[in-house]
N, C-alpha and C positions, 0 to 999 in steps of 0.2 A: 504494500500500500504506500502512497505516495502523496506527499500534499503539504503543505504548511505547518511547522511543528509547533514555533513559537507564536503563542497567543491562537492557538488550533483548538483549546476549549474542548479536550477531549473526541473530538472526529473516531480518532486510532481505535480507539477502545469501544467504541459504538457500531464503525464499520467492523471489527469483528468480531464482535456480538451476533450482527445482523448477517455475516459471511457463514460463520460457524452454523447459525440455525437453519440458512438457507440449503447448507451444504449435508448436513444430517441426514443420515439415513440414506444418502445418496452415493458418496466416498469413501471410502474406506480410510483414508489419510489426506490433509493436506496441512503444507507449513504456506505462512504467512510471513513475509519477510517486513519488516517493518521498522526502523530505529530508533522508535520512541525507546524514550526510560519510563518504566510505570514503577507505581508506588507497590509497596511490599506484601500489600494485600490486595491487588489488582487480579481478578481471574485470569486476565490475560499472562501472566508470570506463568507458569505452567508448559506455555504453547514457545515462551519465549526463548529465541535465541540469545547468550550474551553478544552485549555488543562487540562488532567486529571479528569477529571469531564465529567459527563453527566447528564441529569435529575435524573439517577436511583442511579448513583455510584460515588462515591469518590475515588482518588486515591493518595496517598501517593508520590509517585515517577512514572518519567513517563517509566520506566522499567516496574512496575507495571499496567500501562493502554496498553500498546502496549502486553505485555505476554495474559493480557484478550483478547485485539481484534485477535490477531492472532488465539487463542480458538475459540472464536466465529465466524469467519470468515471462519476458515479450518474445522470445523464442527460446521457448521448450525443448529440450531433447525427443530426441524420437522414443516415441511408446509415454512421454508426458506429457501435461496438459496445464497449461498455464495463460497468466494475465496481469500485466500491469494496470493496477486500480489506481487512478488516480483524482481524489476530491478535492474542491479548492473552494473552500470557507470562505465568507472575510472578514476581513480582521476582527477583532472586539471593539465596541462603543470606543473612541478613546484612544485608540493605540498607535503610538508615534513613530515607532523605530520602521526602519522597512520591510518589508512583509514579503514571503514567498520569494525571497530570493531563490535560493537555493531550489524552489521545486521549479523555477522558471529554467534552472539549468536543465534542471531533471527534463523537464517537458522537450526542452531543444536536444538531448542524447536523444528521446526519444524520435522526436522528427527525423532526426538522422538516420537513425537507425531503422526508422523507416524511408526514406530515401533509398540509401546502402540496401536495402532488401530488395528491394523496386528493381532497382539495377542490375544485381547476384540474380535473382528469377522472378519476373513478374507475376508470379503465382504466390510466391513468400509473401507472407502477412504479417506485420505486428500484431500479437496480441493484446491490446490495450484499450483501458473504459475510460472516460472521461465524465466527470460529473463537475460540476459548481451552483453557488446559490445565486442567483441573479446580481449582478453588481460585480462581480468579481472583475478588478484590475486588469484589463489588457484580454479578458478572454474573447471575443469578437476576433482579436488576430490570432490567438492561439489556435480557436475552430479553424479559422483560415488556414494554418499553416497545417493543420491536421487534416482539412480536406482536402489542403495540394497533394500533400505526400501521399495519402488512402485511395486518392484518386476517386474519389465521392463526400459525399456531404457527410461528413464527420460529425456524429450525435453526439451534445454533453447533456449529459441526464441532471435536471432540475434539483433533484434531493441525494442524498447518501444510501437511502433504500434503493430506487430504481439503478443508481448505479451499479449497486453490489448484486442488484438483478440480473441486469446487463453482461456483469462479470460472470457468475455462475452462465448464465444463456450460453455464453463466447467460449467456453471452457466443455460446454456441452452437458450441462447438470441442469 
């Protein structure tokens, strides 16, 4: 999952609330890559990876572990199923400092990486949902830049529910 962390008012932990129940009874397993830090009695602790680290991988900075999952997520390995979810809140009543940097970046690996697929086979897909709440920052060019590369009119879903819809749909659940 992918999106604004700072002043994000909990998204993380609601988008997988609403993932987990969707996916129930349907999967047998799925991980959720995600880099929040939750608090010590958060259910989501459980599912959680530590940061930067997994059994297989080390990672230096957490720029670096989220660049891998995003890879891994928006193309799957063969015989997996996956999806980059990406929600884009905005900000809280209030909030000064700058907002969603860092998933602005995120969103641009993604274009690329869908570019880069386009061109490798035109059959190659990213797997990727986009949602935000009306108002969000700059999205009008974001859809744009998601329906050049998709080469169609690139859907962001209204709410975090129909997103996380969307995700399961695109994953085949």
């Amino acid at each position: 999952m992918a999106g604004p962390m700072g002043g994000s008012q909990g998204w993380q932990e609601k988008g997988f609330g609403l993932l987990r129940k969707r996916l129930e009874g349907q999967i047998r397993e799925f991980v959720v890559a995600d880099p929040s830090h939750y608090a010590p009695d958060s259910p989501i602790r459980e599912y959680e990876y530590p940061p930067h680290f997994t059994s297989e991988l080390h990672f230096e900075r957490q720029l670096d572990w989220e660049d891998y999952y995003l890879t891994r997520a928006g193309l799957p390995a063969i015989g997996e199923s996956g999806c980059i979810i990406f929600w884009l809140p905005l900000p809280p009543a209030g909030w000064s400092l700058p907002y969603a940097v860092n998933t602005r970046r995120e969103l641009g690996c993604v274009i690329g990486l869908m570019e880069g697929a386009h061109r490798w086979s035109p059959t190659t897909k990213i797997q990727v949902v986009v949602g935000a709440q009306e108002g969000f920052s700059g999205l009008s060019e974001i859809q744009r830049s998601l329906s050049s590369k998709s080469r169609t009119k690139f859907p962001v879903y209204p709410t975090l529910e129909e997103t996380i819809d969307a995700a399961a749909t695109l994953i085949g659940v």
